[in-house]
C-alpha positions as CSV (number, residue, x, y, z in Angstrom):
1,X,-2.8,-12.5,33.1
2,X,-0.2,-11.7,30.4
3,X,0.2,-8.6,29.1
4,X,-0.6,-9.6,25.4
5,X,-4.1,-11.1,26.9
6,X,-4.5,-7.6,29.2
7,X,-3.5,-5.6,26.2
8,X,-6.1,-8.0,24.0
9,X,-9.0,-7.5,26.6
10,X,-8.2,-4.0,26.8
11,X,-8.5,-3.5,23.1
12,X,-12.1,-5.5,23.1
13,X,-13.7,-3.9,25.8
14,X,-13.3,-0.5,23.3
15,X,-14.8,-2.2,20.1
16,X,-11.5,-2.2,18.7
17,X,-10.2,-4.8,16.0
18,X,-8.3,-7.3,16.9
19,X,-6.4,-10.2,15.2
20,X,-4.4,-13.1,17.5
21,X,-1.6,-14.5,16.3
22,X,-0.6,-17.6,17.6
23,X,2.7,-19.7,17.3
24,X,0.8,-22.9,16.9
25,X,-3.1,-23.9,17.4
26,X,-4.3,-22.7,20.6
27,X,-4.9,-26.2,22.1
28,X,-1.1,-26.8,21.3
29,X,-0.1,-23.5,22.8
30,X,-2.2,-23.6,25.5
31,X,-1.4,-27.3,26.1
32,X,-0.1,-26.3,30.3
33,X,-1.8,-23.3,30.8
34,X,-4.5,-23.1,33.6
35,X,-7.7,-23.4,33.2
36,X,-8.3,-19.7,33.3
37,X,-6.2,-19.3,31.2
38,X,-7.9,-21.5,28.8
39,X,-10.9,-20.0,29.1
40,X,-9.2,-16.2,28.6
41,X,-7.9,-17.5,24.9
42,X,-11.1,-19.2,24.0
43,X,-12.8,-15.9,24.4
44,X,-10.5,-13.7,22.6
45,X,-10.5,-16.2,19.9
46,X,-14.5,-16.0,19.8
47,X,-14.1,-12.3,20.1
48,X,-11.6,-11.3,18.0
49,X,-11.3,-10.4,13.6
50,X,-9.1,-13.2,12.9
51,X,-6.7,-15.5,14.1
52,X,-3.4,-16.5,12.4
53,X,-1.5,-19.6,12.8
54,X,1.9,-19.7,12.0
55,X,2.3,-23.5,12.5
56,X,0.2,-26.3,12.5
57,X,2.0,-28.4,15.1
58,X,4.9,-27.2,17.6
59,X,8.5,-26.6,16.1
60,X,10.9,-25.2,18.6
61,X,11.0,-21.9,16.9
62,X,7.5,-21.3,17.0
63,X,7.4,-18.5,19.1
64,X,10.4,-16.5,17.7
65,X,8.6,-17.0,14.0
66,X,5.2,-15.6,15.6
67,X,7.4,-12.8,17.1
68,X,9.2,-11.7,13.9
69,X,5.2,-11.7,12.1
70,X,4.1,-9.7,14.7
71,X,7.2,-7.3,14.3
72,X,6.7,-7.3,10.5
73,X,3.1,-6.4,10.7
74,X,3.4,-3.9,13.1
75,X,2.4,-0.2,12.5
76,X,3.1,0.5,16.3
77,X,5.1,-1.6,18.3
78,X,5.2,-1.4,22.2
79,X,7.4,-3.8,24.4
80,X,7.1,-4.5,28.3
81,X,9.4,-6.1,29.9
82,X,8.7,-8.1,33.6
83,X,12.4,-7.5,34.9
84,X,12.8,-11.1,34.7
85,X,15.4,-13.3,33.1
């Protein structure tokens, strides 16, 4: 699971607030994710305050603009990093 879903998860299972933002709409985003996977989003999405789209279709810079929002909304920002390129 990624660490923004276990991070999400973790968050819900205390009865804290949450709000996803996603680069485009989840079916878009989630177009080659597993089925799992699928599943995992759907739920936070049912789950969650609010969800914010940041475009309606898929541009190539749709993650780095959904990065930057979450940057500029930040109060707190923690960053993990895999070790992988």
């Amino acid at each position: 699971m990624p660490t923004d879903q276990i991070a999400a998860e973790a968050l819900l299972a205390r009865g804290q607030r949450v709000e996803l933002v996603l680069p485009f709409p989840a079916p878009i985003q989630a177009a080659r994710w597993s089925e799992r996977d699928h599943d995992i989003l759907r739920d936070h999405i049912l789950r969650t305050a609010a969800v914010h789209i940041i475009h309606p279709r898929y541009t190539a810079t749709g993650y780095r603009d959904r990065n930057q929002v979450l940057v500029d909304r930040a109060e707190l920002l923690l960053a993990y990093w895999s070790g992988r390129p």
